[in-house]
N, C-alpha and C positions, 0 to 999 in steps of 0.2 A: 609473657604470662607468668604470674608469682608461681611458688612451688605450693602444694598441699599438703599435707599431715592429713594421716585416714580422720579423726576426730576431726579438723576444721569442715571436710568434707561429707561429714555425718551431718555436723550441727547446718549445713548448706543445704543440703537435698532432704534434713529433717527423718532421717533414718535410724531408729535404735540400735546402740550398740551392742548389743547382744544378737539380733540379726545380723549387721554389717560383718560380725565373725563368721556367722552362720554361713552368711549369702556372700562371701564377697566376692564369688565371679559376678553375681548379678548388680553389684554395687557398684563394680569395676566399671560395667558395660555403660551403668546409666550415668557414673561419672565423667564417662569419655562423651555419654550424649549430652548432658547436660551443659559440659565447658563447649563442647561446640556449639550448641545453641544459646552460648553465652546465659549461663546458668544462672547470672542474676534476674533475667526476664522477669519484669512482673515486682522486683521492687524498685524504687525510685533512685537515682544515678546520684553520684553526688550533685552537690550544688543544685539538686534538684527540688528536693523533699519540703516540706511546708514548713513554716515555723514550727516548736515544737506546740504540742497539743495546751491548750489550754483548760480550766476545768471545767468549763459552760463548752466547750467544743469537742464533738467526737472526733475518735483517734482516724488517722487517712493518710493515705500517702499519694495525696494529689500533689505534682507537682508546682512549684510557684510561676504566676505569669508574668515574662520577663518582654513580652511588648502587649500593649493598650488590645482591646479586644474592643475592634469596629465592628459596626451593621449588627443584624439578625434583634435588633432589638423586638418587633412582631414575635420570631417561632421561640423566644425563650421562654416567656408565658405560655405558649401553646403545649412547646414538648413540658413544662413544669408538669400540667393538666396532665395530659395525657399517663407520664409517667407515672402520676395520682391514681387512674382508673387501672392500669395494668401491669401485670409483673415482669414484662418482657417487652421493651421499647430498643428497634432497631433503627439507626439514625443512617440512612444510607446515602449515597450518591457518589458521584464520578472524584478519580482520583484529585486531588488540590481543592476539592471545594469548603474546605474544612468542618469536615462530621469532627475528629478528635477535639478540636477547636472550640466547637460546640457543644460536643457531649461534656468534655471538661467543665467548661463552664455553666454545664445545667447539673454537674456533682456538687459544684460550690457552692450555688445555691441553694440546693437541697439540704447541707451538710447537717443542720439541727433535726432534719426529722429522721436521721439513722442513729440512734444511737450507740451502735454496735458499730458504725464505721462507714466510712465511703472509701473501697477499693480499687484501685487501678490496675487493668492487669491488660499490660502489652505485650500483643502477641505481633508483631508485624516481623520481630526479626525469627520467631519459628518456622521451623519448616518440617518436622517433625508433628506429625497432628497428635502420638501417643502421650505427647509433654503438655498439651493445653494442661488437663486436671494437676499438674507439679506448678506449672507459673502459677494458676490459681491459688494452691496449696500455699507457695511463696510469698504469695501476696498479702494474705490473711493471716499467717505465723502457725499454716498447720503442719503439723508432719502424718509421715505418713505411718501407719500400723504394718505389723507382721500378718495379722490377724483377716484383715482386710484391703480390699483393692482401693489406691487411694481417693477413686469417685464417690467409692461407697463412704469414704470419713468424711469424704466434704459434705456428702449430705448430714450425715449424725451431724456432723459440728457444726452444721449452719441450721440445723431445723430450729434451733431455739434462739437465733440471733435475728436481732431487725436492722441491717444492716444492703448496702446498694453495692452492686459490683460494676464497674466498667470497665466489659470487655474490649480492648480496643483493636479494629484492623484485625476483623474475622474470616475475610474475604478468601485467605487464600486456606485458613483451617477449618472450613465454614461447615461440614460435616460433624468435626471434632467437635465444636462448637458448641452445637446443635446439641448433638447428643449429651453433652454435660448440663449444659442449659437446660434440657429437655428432662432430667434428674433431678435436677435443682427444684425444676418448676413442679413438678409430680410429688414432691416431700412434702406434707405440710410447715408450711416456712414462714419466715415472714421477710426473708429476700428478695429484693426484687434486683434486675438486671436490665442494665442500660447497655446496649451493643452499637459499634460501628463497626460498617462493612458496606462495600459495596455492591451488594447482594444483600437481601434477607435471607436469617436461617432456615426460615419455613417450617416455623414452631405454630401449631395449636395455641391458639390466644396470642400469636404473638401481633402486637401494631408497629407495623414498618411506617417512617416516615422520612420522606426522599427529602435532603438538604437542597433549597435551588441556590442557584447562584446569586452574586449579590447585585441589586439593583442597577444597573447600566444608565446612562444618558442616552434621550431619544433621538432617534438618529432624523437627520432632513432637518434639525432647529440648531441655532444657537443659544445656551441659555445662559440667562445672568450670571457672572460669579457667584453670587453670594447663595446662586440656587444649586448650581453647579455642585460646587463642593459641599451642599451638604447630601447627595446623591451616595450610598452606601460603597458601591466600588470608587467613587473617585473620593471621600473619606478614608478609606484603607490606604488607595494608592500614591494620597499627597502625603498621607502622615509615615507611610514608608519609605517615600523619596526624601522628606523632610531628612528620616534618618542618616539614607545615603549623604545626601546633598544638603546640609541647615541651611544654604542660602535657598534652596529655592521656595518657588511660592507661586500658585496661581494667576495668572496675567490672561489680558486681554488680544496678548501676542500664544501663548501656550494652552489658551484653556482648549483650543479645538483640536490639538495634539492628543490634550490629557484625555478628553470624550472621545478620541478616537481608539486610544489605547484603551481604553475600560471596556468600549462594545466589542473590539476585535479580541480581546481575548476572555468575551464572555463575563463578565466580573468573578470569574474565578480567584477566589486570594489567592493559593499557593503562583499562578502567574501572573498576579497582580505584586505579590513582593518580590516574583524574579525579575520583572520588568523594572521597578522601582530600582531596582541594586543596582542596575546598569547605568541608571544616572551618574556612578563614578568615573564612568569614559565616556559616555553619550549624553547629547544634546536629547529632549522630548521629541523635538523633530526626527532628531535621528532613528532613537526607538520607533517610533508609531510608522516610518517607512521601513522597517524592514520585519514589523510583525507577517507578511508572504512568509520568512523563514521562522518562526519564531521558536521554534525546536534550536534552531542553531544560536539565537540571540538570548533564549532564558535559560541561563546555565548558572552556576555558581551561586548558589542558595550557601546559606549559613552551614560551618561546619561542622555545627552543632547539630545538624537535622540529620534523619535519618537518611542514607543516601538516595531512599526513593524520593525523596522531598529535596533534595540537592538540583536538580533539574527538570523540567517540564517533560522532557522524555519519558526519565527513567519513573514519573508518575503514573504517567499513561503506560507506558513498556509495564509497567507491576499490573496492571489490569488486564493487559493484552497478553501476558503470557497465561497468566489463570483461564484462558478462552480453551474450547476444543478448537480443531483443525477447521471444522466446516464453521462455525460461529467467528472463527478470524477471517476467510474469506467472504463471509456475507458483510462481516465489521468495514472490511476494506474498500469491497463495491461500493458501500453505501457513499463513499466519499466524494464518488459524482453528481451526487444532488448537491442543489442548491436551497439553499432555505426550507426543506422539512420533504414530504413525501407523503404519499398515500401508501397501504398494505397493496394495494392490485400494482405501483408504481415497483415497488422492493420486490414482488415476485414476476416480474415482466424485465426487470432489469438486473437484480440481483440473483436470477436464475441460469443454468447452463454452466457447462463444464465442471461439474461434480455435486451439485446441488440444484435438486428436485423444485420444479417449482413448488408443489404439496409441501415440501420441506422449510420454505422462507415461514410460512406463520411462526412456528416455533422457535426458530433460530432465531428471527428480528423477537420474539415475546422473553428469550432466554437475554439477550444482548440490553432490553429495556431493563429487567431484572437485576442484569450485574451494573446498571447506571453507566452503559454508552451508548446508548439512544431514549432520546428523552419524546416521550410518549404525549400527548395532547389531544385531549377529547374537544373535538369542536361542533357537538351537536349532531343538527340533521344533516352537516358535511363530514360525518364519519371519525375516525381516529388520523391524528397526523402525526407524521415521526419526523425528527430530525438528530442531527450530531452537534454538539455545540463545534463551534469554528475551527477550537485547537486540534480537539479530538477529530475532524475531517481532517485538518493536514494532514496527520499521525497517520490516518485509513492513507488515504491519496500518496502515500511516500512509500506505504506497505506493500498498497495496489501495483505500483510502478516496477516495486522491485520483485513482485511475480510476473510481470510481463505483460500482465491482464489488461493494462489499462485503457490502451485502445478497442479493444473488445468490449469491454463493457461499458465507453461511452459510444461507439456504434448502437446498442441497445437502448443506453440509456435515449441519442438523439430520435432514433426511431418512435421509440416510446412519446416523447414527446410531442413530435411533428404532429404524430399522429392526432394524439390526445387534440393539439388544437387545431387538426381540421375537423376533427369530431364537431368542437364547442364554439366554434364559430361562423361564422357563413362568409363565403367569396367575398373579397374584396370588391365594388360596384354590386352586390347587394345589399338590400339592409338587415336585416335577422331581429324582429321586434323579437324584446324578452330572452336575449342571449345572458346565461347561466354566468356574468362577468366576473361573479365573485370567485367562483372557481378558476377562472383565468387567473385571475388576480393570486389565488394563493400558489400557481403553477408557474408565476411568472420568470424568478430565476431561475429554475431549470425549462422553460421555455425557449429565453436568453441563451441559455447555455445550448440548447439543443439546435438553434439557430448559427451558434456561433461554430459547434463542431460542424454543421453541414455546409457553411461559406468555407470552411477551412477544409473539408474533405472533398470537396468539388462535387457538391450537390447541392449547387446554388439555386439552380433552377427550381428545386422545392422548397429551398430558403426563400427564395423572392415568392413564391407562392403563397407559403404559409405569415412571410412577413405582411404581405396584402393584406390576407384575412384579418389579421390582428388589427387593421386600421379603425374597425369599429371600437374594439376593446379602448386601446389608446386614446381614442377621439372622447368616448365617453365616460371613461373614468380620469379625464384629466392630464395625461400624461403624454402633449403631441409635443413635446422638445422630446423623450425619447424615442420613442414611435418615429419621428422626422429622422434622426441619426440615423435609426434604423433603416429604415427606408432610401437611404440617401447612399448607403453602403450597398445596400441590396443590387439598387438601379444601376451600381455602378460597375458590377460582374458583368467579366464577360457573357455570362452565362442569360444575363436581362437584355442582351443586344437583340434586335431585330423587333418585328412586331406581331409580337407572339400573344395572346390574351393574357397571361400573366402578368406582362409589361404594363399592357394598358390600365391593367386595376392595380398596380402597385404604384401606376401614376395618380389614377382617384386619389388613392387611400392619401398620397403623399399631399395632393392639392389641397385635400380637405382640414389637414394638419395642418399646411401652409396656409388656409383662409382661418382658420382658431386661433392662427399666431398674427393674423392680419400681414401676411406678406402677400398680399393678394396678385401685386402684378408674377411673382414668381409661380404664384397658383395657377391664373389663368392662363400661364405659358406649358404647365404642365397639361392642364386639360386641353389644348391647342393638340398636343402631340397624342395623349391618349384616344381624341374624336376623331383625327386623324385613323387612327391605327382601329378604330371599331368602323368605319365607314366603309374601311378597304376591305374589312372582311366580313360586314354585311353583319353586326351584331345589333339587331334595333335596340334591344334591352339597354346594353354598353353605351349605345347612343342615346337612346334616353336617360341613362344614368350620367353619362358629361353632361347633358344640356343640360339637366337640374342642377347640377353641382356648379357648372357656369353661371345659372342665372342666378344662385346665391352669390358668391360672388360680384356681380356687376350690383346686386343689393347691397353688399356691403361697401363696395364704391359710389354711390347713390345714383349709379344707373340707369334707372329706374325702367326705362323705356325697355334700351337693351335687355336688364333683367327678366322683364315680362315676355317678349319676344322670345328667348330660348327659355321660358318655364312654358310659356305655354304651347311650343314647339315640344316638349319633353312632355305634358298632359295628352298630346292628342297621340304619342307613342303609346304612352301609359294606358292609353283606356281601346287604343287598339292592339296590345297584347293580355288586356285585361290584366295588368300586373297591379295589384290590389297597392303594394308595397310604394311602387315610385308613384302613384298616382296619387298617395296618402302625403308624402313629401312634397312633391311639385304644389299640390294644393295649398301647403304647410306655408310655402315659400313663398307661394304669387298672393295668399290671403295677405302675407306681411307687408308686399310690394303695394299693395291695393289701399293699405293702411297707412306707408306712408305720405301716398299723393290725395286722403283725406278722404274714401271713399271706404265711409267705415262699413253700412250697411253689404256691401259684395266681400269686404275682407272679413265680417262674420262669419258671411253664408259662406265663402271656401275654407275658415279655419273648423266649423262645425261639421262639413261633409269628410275632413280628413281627418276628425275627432271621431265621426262615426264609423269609419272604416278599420279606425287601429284600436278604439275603444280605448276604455283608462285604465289601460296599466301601464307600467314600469318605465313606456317611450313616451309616454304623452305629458309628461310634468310641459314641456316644450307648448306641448298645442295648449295645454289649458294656461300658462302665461299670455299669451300671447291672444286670447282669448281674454283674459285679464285686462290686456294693455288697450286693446278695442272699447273696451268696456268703461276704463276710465277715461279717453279720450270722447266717447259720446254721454260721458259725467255720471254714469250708473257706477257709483263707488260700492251700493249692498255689492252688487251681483261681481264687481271687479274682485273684495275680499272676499269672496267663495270662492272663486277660481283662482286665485291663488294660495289660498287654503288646500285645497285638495292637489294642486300642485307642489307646493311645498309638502307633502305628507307623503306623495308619490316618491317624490325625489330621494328626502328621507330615506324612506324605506328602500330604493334602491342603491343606496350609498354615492350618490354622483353628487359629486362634493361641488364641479362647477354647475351643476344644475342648480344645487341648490342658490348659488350665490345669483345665475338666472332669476331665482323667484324673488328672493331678497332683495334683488335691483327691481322688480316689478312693484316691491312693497313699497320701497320705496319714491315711486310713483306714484303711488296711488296716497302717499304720506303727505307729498309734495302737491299734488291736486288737492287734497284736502286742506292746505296750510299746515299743515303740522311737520314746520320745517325741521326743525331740532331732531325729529325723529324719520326723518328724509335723510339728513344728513350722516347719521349715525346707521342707518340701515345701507346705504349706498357705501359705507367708509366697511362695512363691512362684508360684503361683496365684494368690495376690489380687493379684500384680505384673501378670503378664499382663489381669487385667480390668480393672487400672487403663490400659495402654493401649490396652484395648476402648474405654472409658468404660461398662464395666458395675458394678454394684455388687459389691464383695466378695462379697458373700452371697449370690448365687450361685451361688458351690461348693461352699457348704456345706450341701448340701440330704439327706436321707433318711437323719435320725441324725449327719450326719459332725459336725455343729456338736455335738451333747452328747458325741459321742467326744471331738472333738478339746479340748473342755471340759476331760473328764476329764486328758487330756494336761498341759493348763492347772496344774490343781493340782498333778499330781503333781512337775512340775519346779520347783515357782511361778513364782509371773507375771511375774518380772525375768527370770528364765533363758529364758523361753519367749518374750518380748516381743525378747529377744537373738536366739534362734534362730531368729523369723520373720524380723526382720528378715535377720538372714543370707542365706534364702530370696530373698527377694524384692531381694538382691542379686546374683542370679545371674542369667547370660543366659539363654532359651529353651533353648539345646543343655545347657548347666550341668546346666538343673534336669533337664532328659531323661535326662543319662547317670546324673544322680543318683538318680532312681527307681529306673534298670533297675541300678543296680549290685549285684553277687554280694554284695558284704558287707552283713549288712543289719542289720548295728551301729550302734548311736551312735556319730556318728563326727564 
């Protein structure tokens, strides 16, 4: 470090020299704090500062940008506005997502409408909160008075300047901050202040706005190159590998590398360019398989950065030590969820051993505030929280090293288990109107709480609650995973013998196996399950095999057999009075009845099981099928109302193979009508939707629609018709909906 002369250190800290003789213990003291908090704070570094001023541009010491500024093209108009209506704009969010980045670049824009100046004033390397109003002082060229404290000069000297300050990196002197801010803002001025921090100050009038991260690739698709990369984090991520690496370049070999890298670390930039650097010793493959560690694999950031920006760590470590004691332990528990959480989830599972349950509200409400849990209102299903991905390893490695961490996934699995024998019904029942969508948003920490209880030797409620789950899986589409599961489950020792849980984790599993059309491995499982309810006298159980068989021998075109155990499963049904299976068997033997041409009886059973379960949410199913009756005895009005209100059901329930169900009926009835072109194109897409079920095409084509749609086939021939599925099956979900229900019902 140079040596001083009292005068160069006068003209530094801005102190008259008539005082400095006066005061100079006190001069002493702030010289020794100031060179330790690196006294330059607050002006611009060499090689840093802007060209010099020109005369049409006010004076600033915003530093110059020495790489491209990707994404956020949306929030820079917004925060421009905003910063318009208010004098006190807080740009917040989680360490690396780049607020300085941004707030920077909403100074540059702004710079003509200050014409007293645009100020930078970085506080990150402070640590000292009585120095903010000196960096400030610094910044702006003021010094300080004998006369007066030097908050009170900043106000004098700023009340008559129209001029923008940006505080940068408040987070950890965000008290200090405040309170300057809050002097600033109370003088009549005509200053305004632009703050980053990860936290807001909690100023009166102040508009806090959370930085998100930058757009990601969706995950389950492939998408084109040329769509790919224009995706905000994978824009940032190519043109920073570019940097590391100038040969590389997006490829039809790496693009699913590079989307895998973007969603796994959240499209945060600061570890979007520490991933990119790495390209100078690793392959993309290699990176995107070892993001599990990725605290250990993004390290070595530019040496030019601040050391908290040098590694993903030590970004999140500068946020995690500004925490109290009980708000780091809550940080850390949180790490065993999977994909977000409920407030009853965080205080059920984040509570115990020194934190109150009463106590999680505020602590998870403090933790959203300093931007490490990211808050999301989703209506009439309440608030939901989560951690982005990095920030949970960071918790999960903290958790580990208190010890805590089996402890609090015992809690967390309980919680879960629970939770879904709550929301859903037995395995071999049916549960009309199951709350799926709530399943749906529990799913990975479902998963998770399944996976701790096979691993903890409490399988036996694993295969329990794995059962239950059959309806969920079967109906939202998802029987490849549901099967896995299932398939593990059966295979604990814990699933041996012939226990009732066995038998319905058989159901659940056969019924996943007839959706996937493996049918003879189904019917062998139901062979064991009828078995195992017969020996212990369950008629229910027993009626629930023989209806799940007799679909089956349906789907094999059985037809005979099928009838014989449906309607062996109807006369249980209506001697336990169980409204449920007698609503299905009917469901089932109307369909059997329909295929051997005997429409009239296949009505009268699908209408008596329509009236038992009525129209909601399970019945998109009966009113199809209701449909397909309808156009096979040539009543097309009445077949397009029942599938109208079918499709609307579905809809609204979100059963994405349901809907492709109705869309294959439209397509029937498209096809009975001649209006091949739009048979073909309605059927092409239907088999889109089950291809992201993982169900088989043929599927939809059940009860004649396949020799309809045949006939279709010929009539266009099979190039023109091979065109217009495909067509179909290029449409989105709402596409192919508006395209059934439309008025014109031409080739078109």
């Amino acid at each position: 470090m140079e040596c001083l002369d009292p005068i160069s250190v006068q003209d530094r800290l801005g102190i008259g020299k008539s005082h400095y003789y006066r005061e100079h213990e006190r001069a002493l003291e702030a010289v020794v704090a100031v060179l330790a908090e690196r006294w330059l704070v607050g002006r611009p570094k060499p090689g840093e500062i802007a060209a010099p001023e020109s005369a049409d541009k006010p004076p600033n010491n915003l530093p110059a940008e020495l790489t491209s500024f990707v994404g956020r093209e949306a929030e820079i108009p917004r925060l421009i506005a905003l910063l318009a209506r208010t004098r006190l704009l807080t740009v917040t969010g989680a360490g690396g997502c780049g607020k300085s980045r941004l707030a920077l670049r909403i100074a540059r824009e702004v710079l003509d409408r200050y014409p007293d100046g645009v100020w930078l004033v970085e506080l990150a390397s402070l640590t000292d909160p009585s120095l903010v109003p000196q960096a400030v002082a610094a910044a702006v060229g003021i010094r300080e008075s004998a006369e007066e404290t030097l908050a009170a000069t900043l106000v004098r000297f700023l009340r008559e300047k129209r001029l923008l300050l940006l505080l940068d990196n408040c987070e950890h002197l965000v008290e200090a901050s405040a309170k300057l801010a809050d002097a600033l803002l109370r003088a009549d001025s005509h200053v305004r202040l632009l703050a980053t921090s990860r936290e807001a100050l909690g100023l009166p009038g102040e508009v806090s706005w959370r930085v998100p991260s930058l757009a990601i690739p969706p995950s389950g698709r492939d998408l084109p190159i040329d769509e790919l990369v224009r995706i905000a984090s994978v824009r940032l991520f190519v043109e920073r590998a570019t940097a590391a690496d100038p040969g590389f370049v997006v490829t039809t070999t790496n693009a699913g590398a590079v989307a895998e890298i973007c969603r796994r670390l959240d499209g945060i930039p600061l570890a979007l360019e520490l991933a990119s650097a790495r390209l100078k010793g690793l392959s993309i493959a290699q990176i995107a398989t070892r993001l599990d560690q990725c605290y250990r694999l993004l390290t070595g950031g530019s040496r030019a950065a601040p050391p908290r920006q040098q590694t993903l760590a030590a970004a999140v470590g500068w946020s995690y030590d500004l925490l109290g004691e009980a708000e780091r332990r809550l940080f850390d528990r949180l790490a065993v969820f999977v994909g977000g959480f409920t407030l009853e989830a965080a205080e059920a599972v984040g509570s115990g051993d020194e934190i109150e349950a009463t106590e999680v509200l505020d602590l998870l409400a403090r933790l959203v505030e300093k931007s490490l849990v990211i808050a999301h209102d989703e209506g009439q299903e309440g608030t939901r929280y989560r951690q982005l991905e990095t920030l949970r390893q960071f918790a999960g490695a903290k958790l580990a090293e208190r010890g805590e961490a089996d402890r609090v996934r015992i809690r967390h699995a309980a919680y879960y288990l629970a939770f879904t024998e709550r929301n859903v019904v037995p395995a071999g029942e049916f549960g009309w109107g199951q709350p799926l969508q709530a399943i749906e948003a529990q799913l990975g920490n479902i998963g998770a709480a399944l996976r701790w209880a096979v691993e903890s030797n409490d399988a036996q409620r694993a295969l329990r609650v794995g059962g239950h789950l059959a309806n969920f899986w079967y109906r939202r589409g998802y029987p490849a995973e549901g099967r896995a599961w299932l398939t593990e489950l059966l295979a604990t020792p814990a699933a041996a013998g012939g226990t009732a849980d066995r038998a319905a984790a058989l159901i659940a599993a056969a019924a996943l196996d007839r959706l996937q059309c493996k049918l003879e491995v189904a019917r062998s499982l139901l062979d064991e399950a009828l078995a195992i309810y017969r020996e212990r006298g369950d008629q229910l159980g027993i009626g629930r095999c023989l209806e799940e068989t007799g679909w089956v021998e349906f789907d094999r075109s059985n037809y005979s057999a099928a009838r014989q155990y449906l309607e062996e499963a109807m006369a249980i049904a209506r001697q336990l009075e169980h409204r449920e299976l007698l609503a299905y068997t009917l469901h089932n033997l109307s369909k059997v009845f329909l295929a051997q041409g005997d429409y009239p009886l296949a009505e009268s059973l699908q209408q008596e099981s329509l009236e038992i379960t009525g129209r909601g949410a399970e019945n998109g199913a009966r009113l199809d099928w209701l449909g397909h009756i309808a156009v096979a005895r040539g009543d097309y009005p009445r077949a397009r109302g029942y599938y109208a209100e079918g499709l609307a059901l579905r809809k609204r329930a979100g059963r994405v193979l349901g809907v492709a169900y109705t869309l294959a009926g439209w397509a029937n009835l498209a096809s009975a009508e001649g209006h091949h072109l739009r048979a073909a194109r309605l059927i092409g897409a239907a088999a889109q939707l089950c291809d992201e079920s993982g169900v088989p095409r043929i599927r939809v084509q059940e009860a004649g629609i396949r020799e309809r749609l045949e006939v279709s086939r010929q009539v266009m021939r099979a190039d023109a018709y091979d065109v217009a599925w495909a067509e179909g099956q290029a449409m989105a979900q709402e596409q192919a909906i508006a395209y059934a229900l439309a008025d014109d019902l031409r080739d078109r």
